[in-house]
N, C-alpha and C positions, 0 to 999 in steps of 0.2 A: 449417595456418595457425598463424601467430605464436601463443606461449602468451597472453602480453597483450592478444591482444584476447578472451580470458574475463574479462580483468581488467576492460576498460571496460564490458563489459557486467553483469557483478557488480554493479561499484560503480552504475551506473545503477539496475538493477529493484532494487535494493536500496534505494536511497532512494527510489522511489516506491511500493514497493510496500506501505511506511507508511503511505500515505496509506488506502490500501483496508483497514485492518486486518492486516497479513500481518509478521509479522516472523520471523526463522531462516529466510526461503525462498531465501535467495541463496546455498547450497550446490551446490543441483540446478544451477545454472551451470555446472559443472565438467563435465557430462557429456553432453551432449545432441545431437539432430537434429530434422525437421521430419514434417509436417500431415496434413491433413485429407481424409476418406473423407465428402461427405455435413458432417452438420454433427457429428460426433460424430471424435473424437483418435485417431489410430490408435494399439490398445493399450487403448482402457477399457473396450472388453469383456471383457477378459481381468481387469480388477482390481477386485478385493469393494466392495458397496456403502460400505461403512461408512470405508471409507479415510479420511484426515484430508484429505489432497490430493493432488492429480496436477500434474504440469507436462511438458509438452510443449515442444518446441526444433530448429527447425532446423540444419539441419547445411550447408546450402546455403552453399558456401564465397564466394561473392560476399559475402553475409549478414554473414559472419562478416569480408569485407573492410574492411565499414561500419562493424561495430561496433569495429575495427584505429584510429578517428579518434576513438572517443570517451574523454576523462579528461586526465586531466593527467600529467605528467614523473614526479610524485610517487606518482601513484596507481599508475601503470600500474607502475614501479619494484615497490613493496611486493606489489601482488600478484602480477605476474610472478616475484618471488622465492620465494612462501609457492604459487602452482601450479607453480612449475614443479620444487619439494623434493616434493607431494605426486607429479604425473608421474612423479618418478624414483622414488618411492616404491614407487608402483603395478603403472604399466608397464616400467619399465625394470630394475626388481630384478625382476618375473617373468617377465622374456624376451620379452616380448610388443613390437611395434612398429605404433603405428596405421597408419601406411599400406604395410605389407606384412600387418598382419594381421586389420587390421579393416576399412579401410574397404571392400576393393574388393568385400564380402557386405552391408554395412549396408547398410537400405533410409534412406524420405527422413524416417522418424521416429524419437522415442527419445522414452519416456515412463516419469519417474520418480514412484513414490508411496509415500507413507507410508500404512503398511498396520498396523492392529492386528492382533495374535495370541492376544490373551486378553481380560479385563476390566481397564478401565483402571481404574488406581488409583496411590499414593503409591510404592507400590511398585514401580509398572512403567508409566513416565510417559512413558516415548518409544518410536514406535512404531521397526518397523523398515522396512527400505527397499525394495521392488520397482523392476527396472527395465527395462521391454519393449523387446525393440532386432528391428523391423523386418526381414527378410530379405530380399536383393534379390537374390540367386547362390548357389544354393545347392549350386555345386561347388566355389564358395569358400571357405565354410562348412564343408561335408564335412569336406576335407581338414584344417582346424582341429580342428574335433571327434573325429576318430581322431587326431590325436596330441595331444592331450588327455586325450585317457581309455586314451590307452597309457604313460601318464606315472604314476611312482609314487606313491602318496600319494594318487590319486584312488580314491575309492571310490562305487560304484554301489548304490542302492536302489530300489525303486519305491514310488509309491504311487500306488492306484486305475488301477492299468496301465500307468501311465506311469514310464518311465525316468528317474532321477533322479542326477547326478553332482556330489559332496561333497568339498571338498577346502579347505584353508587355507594363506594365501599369506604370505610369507616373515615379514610381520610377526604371525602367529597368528590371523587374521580367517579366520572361517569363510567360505564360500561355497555356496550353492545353484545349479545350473543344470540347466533342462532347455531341450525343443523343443517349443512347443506352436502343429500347423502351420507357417505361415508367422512364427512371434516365433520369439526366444530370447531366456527368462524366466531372471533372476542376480536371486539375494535377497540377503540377510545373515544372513537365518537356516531353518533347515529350514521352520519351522513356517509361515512368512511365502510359499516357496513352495507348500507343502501347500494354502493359502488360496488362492491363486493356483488350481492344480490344481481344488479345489471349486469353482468359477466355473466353470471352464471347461469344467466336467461340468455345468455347470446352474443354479448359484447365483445370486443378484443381483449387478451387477457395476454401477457408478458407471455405465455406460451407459442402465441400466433407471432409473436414480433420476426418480422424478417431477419433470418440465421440466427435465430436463438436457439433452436433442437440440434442445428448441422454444427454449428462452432461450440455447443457444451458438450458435444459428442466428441468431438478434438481432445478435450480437455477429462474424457470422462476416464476413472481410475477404481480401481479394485474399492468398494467400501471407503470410498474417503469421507472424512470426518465433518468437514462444512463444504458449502457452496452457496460465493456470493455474485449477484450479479448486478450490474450499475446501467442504469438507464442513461446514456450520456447525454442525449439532446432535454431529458427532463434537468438532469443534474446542473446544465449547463444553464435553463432560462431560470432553475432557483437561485442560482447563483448569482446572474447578473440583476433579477429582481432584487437583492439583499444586497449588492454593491453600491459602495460609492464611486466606483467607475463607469465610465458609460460605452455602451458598444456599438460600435456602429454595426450597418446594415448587415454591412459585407462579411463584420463576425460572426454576427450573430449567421447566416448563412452559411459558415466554416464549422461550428459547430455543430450543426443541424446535418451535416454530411456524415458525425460517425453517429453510429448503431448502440455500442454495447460495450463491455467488458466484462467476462466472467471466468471464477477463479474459483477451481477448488485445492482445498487444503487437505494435506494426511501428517497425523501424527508420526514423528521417527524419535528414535531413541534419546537423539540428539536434542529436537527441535520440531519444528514447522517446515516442512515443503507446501509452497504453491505451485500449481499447474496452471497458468491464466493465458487468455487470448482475449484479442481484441478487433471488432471488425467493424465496416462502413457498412451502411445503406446500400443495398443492392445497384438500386438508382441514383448513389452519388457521385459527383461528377470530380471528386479524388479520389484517385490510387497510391497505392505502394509501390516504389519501385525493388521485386524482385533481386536483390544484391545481397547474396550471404559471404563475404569471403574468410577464409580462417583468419583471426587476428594474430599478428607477428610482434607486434609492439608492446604487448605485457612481458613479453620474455625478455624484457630490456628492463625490467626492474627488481633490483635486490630483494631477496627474502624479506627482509625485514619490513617492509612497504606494508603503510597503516592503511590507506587506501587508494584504489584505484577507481579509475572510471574508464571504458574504451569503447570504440566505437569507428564502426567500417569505410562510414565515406563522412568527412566533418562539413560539409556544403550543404550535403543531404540532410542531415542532422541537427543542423542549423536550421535548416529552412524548415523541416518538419516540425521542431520545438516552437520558433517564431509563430508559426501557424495554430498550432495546439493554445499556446500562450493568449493569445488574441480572441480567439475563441472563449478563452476561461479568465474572467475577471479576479482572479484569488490565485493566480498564477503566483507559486511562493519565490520565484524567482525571474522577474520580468526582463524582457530582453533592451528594453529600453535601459536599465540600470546598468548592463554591461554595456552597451554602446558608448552613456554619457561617461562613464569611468575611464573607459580606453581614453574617449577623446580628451578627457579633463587630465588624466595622468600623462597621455603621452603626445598628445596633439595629433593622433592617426587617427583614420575613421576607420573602423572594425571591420564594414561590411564591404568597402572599398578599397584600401590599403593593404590588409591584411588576411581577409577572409579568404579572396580570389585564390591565394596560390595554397593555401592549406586545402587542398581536392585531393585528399585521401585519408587513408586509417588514421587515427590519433589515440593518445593515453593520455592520462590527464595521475599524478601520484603522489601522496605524500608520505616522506620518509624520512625516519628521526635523523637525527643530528648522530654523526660517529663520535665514538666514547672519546678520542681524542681531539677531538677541534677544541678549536680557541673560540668557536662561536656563542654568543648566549643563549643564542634562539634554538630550540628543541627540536624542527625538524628545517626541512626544505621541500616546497613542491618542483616537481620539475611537470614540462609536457614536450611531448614530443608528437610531430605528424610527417606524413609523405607529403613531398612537395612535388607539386606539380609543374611550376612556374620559379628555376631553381634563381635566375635574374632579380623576379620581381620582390622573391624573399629576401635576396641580397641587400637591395632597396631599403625595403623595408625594416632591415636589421640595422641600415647602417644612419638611417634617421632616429631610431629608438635609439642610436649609441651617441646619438647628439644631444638628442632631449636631455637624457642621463646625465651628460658632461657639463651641459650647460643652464638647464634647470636647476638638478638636483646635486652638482657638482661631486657628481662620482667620477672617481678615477676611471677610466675606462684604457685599457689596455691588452694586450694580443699575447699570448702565448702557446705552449706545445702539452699537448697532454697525449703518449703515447704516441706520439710522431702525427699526432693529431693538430692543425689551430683550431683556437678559440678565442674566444675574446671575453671578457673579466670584467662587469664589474663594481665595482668596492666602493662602500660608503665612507666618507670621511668619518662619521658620528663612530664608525667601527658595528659589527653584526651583523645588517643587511649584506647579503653580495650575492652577486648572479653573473650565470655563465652562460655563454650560446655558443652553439659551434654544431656540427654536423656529424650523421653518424652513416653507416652501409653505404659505403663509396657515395658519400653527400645524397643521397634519398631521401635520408631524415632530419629537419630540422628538428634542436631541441634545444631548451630555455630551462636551466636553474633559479629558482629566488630562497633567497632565507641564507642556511646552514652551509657552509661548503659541501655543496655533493656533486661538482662537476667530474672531478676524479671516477667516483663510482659506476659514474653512468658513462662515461666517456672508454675505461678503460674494461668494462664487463665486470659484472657480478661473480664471485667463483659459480654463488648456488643463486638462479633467480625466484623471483616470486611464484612462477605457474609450476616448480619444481618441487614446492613445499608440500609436506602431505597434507595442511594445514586448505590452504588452498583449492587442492584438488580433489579434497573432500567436504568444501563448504561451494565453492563455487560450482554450480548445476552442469551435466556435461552436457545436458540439452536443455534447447533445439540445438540440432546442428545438422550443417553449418549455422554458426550463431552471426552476429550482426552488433555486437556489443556487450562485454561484460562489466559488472560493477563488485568493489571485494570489499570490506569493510570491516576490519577487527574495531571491534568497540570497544572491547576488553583493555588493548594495549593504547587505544586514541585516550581511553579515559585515567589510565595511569600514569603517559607520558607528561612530561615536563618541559616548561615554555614554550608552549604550542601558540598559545595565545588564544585559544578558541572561546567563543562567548560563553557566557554561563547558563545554564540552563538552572532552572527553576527546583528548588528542592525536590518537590513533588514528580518534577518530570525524569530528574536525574534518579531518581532511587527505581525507578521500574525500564530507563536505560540500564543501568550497571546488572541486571538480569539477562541482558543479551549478551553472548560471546561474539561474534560475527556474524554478518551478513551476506550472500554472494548470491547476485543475480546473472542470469542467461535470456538474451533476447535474441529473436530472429522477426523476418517479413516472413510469412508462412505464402502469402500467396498478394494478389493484388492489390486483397480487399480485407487482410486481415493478418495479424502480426503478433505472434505468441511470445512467451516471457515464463520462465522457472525463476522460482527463488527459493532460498534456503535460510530459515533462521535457524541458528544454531542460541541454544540459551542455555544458562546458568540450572541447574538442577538440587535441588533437596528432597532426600527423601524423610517422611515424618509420621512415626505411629498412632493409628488412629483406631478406635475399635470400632466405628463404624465403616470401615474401609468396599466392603461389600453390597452398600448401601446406594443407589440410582441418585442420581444427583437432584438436590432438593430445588427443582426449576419454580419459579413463582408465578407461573401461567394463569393458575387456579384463582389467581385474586383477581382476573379480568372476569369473574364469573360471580353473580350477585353473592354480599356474605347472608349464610344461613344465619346470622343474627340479627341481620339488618330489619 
């Protein structure tokens, strides 16, 4: 199979796989094949519990035709250039050819993990690599493995009985390979296969891990195309080992409560769907609170809405995020920074003033600017939530209308929007202006900033956002009942005008502008575990190739001593 189409699919599970927590995972792309034994990855009984993560990939050359239509001219270019240097790197500097030498033995999977080999720390922050590659012929095989180990430079060891063959390939990388039964196990380093070896005499292996079989059986789907899974309390003490933050006891204790998260992915015409779930410790001493209710509050924003975020109870949501965050030292968005901002912008304190009476649903949107406004500024967020405490918001609203006045000397003024009040308001400097006022017989507080959109929202959309086909075909219709969705046209965020949004980096924005949108579906599944769908929809090119027919050229083989060497 053409090299580029690893490219399309990099750049896809790459940008969603943000979404779940996972960044640095769209390496393992470069090397991969396909599934499932039962509900459990063929390959993770073979690998220590404590792994950071596994990713599994089919190899199914159909699979790999699909993923041939996803990205754009630009993406597929760059990365087609940067694998197809590592390719020659690999496989073609150590004589090795995938489809004379590998595929016609590999079976229908290939599973890659990050495996510790010692105690993590500052000093030894990145784990190293395992990678189980399936046997399907193994007189295909044979014949590889003796002239492999009749080749100079290989050397032989055992350990715990097993036969073990060492060697380093043109560019000085060491190598590990043995045969264990039906796998052939390639490390990067001795010690990393040794671990491997200990499992497979008897040790715990990410297969044994508490609800690892029961919760990827949830998630398990017709032939899907990868499946990853995340060690969370390993991911969490790598994490704070490699921090300049420090965690105390009691985080580091919150951490160590959840279990896992795993996700598989299928090709669709479109894009990328994930199926992912996430669960605690059998024995942890946090639960879920069980609340799925239908969301009401997306249907309060106009079509046109670049993004949304919602979500069922905001107390809840808050408290969970807080707790998640403290836990995870690389939290990309710390709760300490909203609190000090609230209080530095408006003199409220977040979790005391304001948070108490928002106990229920909320949205969070942003939405351009209409073709006629006087405004400069390109869109407006608004948020809206059920109030629970309709007094306390009062309060609340009517000290934020002081700060305004008398800090930042906005006009602040009351008027009628459909037989509606509200209150307004307006910067001297001209631009900025925001609105607050109430919506469903006062249930809903809600807050404009930026563009004038209190009209819009105030007075109803003709057509709203969940009404779009655009929407209800990007956005997941499961779980459900869901517990919070999130929408995301990237398409129209990156065309619109004076948004103000930071810049991103040449390099990062050219395999952004490959994505169309994004739409996530979450629920609490049960006490102890809480599922999530997403949907990448992305940018598509189709491009003639005469090797089209061709298994995708994975560079596996160069973990295997070169027949030159």
């Amino acid at each position: 199979m053409p090299k580029h189409n690893k490219s399309f699919l990099l750049l896809a599970l790459g940008a969603a796989v943000l979404l779940v927590g996972g960044a640095g995972v769209t390496y393992w792309l470069l090397v991969q094949r396909n599934f499932l034994q039962g509900n459990i990855p063929n390959g993770a009984t073979l690998i220590p519990q404590d792994a950071l993560m596994t990713i599994s990939v089919s190899t199914d050359t159909r699979a790999w035709q699909q993923v041939k239509s996803y990205g754009t001219p630009e993406t597929q270019a760059a990365l087609e250039n940067k694998l197809g240097s590592l390719e020659e790197s690999l496989l073609d500097a150590n004589g090795y050819n995938y489809s004379r030498d590998v595929e016609p033995w590999l079976g229908d999977t290939v599973m890659l993990a990050y495996v510790a080999t010692g105690v993590v720390s500052v000093a030894t922050p990145l784990q190293t690599n395992v990678m189980v590659l399936p046997i399907k012929n193994w007189a295909q095989i044979r014949g590889l493995l003796e002239k492999t180990q009749s080749q100079l430079g290989v050397v032989e060891r055992t350990y715990k009985g097993i036969p073990i063959y060492e060697s380093r390939n043109s560019e000085g990388q060491q190598f590990s390979a043995t045969v264990l039964e039906r796998f052939l196990v390639v490390a990067d380093t001795p010690q990393a296969l040794d671990r491997v070896i200990d499992t497979y005499k008897g040790g715990a292996s990410i297969a044994t891990t508490p609800g690892y079989a029961e919760n990827l059986g949830k998630i398990r789907t017709l032939a899907p195309f990868a499946q990853m899974y995340f060690n969370v309390p390993a991911i969490a003490a790598t994490a704070a080992a490699n921090s300049t933050q420090s965690l105390s006891v009691e985080n580091v204790a919150q951490a160590q409560q959840k279990q896992g998260i795993a996700t598989s992915v299928m090709l669709k015409p479109e894009g990328l769907q994930f199926q992912g779930i996430s669960w605690l410790k059998p024995d942890s001493r946090q639960t879920f609170v069980v609340e799925n209710t239908p969301g009401t509050l997306p249907r309060l924003l106009p079509a046109d809405t670049l993004v949304m975020m919602s979500g069922g109870h905001l107390v809840r949501w808050w408290q969970d995020y807080v707790k998640g965050t403290q836990s995870n030292p690389l939290s990309f968005f710390p709760p300490a920074t909203l609190r000090a901002g609230v209080k530095e912008t408006t003199g409220l304190e977040w979790e005391q003033d304001l948070l108490p009476w928002m106990n229920g649903e909320f949205v969070w949107g942003l939405i351009p600017a209409a073709a006629d406004t006087d405004s400069n500024l390109g869109a407006a967020m608004v948020f809206m939530v059920q109030v629970s405490d309709r007094r306390a918001a009062e309060q609340s609203f009517q000290k934020l209308d002081q700060v305004m006045a008398s800090r930042y000397q906005f006009q602040v003024n009351q008027s009628q929007l459909g037989g509606q009040a509200v209150v307004n308001w307006t910067s001297p400097l001209g631009g900025i202006s925001a609105t607050h006022g109430w919506l469903d017989d006062n249930k809903i507080a809600f807050l404009t900033i930026g563009a004038p959109l209190a009209q819009t929202i105030v007075l109803q959309p003709k057509t709203t956002l969940t009404q779009t086909p655009l929407f209800q075909q990007i956005v997941p219709s499961q779980p459900k009942p869901n517990n919070g969705q999130f929408f995301l046209d990237v398409e129209r965020l990156l065309s619109a005008e004076n948004l103000m949004l930071p810049q991103l980096p040449p390099e990062q924005i050219k395999f952004v502008k490959a994505i169309r949108t994004i739409g996530v579906t979450a629920a609490i599944a049960d006490e102890r575990s809480s599922r999530f769908d997403i949907f990448v929809q992305l940018k598509s090119t189709r491009t003639s190739n005469p090797s089209t027919n061709k298994a995708p050229a994975l560079p596996q083989p160069s973990f295997m001593p070169s027949p030159g060497s």
